[in-house]
C-alpha positions in Angstrom: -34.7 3.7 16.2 -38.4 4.1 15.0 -37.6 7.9 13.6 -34.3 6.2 11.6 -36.0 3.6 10.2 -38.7 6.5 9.4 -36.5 9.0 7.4 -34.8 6.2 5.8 -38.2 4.1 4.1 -38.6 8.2 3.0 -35.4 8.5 1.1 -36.0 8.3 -2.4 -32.8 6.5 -4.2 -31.4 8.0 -7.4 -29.6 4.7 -8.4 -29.0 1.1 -8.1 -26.5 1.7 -5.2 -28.8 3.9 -3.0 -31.6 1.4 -3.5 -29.7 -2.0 -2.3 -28.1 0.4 0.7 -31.4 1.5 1.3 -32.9 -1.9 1.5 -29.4 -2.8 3.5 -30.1 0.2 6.1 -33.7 -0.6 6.4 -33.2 -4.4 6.9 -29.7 -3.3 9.9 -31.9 -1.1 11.6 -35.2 -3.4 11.8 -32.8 -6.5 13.4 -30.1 -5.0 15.3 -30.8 -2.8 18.1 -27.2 -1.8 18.8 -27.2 -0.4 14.9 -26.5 3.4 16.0 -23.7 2.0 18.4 -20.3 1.8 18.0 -20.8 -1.3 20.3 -22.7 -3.1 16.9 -19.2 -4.9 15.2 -20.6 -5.6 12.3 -22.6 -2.3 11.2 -23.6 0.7 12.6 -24.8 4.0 11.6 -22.9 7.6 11.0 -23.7 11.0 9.2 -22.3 13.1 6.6 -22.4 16.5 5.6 -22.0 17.8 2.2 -21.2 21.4 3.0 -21.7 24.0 0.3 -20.8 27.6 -0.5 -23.6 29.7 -2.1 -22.2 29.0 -5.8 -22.7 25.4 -5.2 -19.1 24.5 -6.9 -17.0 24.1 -3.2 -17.3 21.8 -0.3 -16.2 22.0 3.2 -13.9 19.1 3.9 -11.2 18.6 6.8 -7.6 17.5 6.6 -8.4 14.2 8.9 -5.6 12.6 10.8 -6.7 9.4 11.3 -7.2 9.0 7.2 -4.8 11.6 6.0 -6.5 13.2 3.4 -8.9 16.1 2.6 -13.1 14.5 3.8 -16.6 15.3 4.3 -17.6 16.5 7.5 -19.2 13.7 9.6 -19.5 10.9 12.5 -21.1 8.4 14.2 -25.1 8.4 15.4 -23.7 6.9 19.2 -27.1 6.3 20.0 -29.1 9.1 18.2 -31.4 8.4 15.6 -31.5 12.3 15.1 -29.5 12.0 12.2 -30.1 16.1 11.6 -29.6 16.8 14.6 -26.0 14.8 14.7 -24.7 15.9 11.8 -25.0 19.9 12.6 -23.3 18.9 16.1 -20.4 17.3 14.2 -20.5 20.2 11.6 -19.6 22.3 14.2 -17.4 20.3 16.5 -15.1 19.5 13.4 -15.2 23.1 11.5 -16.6 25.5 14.0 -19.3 26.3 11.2 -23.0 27.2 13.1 -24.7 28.5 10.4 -25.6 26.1 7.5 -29.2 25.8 6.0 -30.3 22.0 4.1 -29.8 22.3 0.7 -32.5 19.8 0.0 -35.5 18.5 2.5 -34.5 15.3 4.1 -31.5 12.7 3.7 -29.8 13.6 0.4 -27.3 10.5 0.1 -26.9 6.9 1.6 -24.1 5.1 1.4 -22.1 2.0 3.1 -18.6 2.2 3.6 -16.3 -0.4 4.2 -14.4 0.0 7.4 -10.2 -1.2 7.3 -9.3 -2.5 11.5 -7.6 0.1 12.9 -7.0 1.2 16.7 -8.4 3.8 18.1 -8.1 5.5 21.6 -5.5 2.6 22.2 -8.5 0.0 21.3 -8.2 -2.3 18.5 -11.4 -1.8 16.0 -12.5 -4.6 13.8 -13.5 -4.4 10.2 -16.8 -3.5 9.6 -19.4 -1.1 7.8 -20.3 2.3 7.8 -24.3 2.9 7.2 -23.4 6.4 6.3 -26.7 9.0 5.7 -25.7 11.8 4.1 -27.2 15.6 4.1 -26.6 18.6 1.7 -26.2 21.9 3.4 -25.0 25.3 2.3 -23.2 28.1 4.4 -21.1 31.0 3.6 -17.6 30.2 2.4 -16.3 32.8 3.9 -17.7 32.0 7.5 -14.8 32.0 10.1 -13.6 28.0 10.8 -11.4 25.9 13.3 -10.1 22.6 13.3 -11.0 19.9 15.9 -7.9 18.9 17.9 -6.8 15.4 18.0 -9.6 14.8 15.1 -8.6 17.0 11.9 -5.5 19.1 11.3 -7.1 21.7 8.8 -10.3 22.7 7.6 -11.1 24.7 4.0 -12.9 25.1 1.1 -12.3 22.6 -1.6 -13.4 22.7 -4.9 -15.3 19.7 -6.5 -13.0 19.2 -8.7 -10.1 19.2 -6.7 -11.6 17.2 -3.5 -11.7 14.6 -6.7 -8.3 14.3 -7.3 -7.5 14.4 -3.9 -9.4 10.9 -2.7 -7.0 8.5 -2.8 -9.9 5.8 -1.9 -12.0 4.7 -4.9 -15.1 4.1 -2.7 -14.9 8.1 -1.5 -14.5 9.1 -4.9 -17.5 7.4 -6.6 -19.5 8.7 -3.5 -18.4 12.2 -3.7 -18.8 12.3 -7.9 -22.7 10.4 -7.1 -23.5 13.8 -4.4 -21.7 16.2 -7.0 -23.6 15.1 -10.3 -27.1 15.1 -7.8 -25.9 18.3 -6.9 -25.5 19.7 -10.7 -28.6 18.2 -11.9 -30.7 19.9 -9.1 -29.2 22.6 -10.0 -29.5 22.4 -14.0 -33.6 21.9 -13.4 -33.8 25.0 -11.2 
């Protein structure tokens, strides 16, 4: 838990959400052990991956079954406070992408995410929040991908725009539009 708590007191936040998740993180992490357990109820810690071509202006998302829509690539810590290191596995278990280099040196976005009860596996799953840390990555759009069965029915290239229109969950949407304007300010100073 020590290298968590670590890389998340080094995230800087670029607004008022991102600090009060940061402080929420920090304060999860430091008092519940079980925080990068699906075991922890309450709150527990996944990654995300923000997956761009070369031209900055596409993201790789997957058509996920369980939500139904066009997402991020990502998953849960299950123990692992190598949040790099378990985000790259999920980027490839759910795309079949290898190759991806960090956009930007550390965690690019944090964000919690309220969590409906659903069943899973055949096990009921309470309410509950997602501690989501979130990296930037790029990787050739025109890399060869594959869908993760029983997880995601298709995997692509969407547009910014478009993976936009297509959230039908106003929580998503505000995060994506947060990582895409980061995105096209980083990119306006360069």
């Amino acid at each position: 838990m020590k290298n968590a708590i670590k890389l998340i007191q080094e995230f800087e936040p670029c607004c008022e959400q991102e600090e009060v998740d940061k402080a929420l993180f920090l304060k999860v992490a430091e008092s519940m052990d079980d925080s990068l357990t699906r075991e922890n109820l309450l709150a527990h810690f996944t990654v995300s991956a923000w997956v761009m071509n070369e031209a900055k202006d596409k993201v790789l998302c997957a058509f996920h079954n369980q939500y139904g829509r066009w997402v991020w690539l990502g998953g849960h810590c299950d123990g692992d406070d190598d949040f790099l290191g378990v985000i790259k596995k999920e980027i490839q278990e759910e795309s079949g992408v290898e190759n991806v280099t960090l956009y930007s040196d550390g965690i690019f976005s944090l964000e919690s995410f309220a969590v409906f009860p659903h069943v899973k596996r055949g096990k009921f799953v309470p309410a509950h929040v997602h501690l989501n840390v979130t990296y930037a990555f790029i990787a050739d759009e025109l890399c060869a991908t594959r869908i993760a069965e029983g997880e995601n029915s298709a995997v692509g290239w969407k547009g910014f725009e478009e993976l936009l229109e297509l959230q039908t969950w106003g929580s998503s949407k505000a995060v994506y539009q947060k990582i895409i304007d980061k995105v096209r300010k980083i990119e306006d100073l360069a």
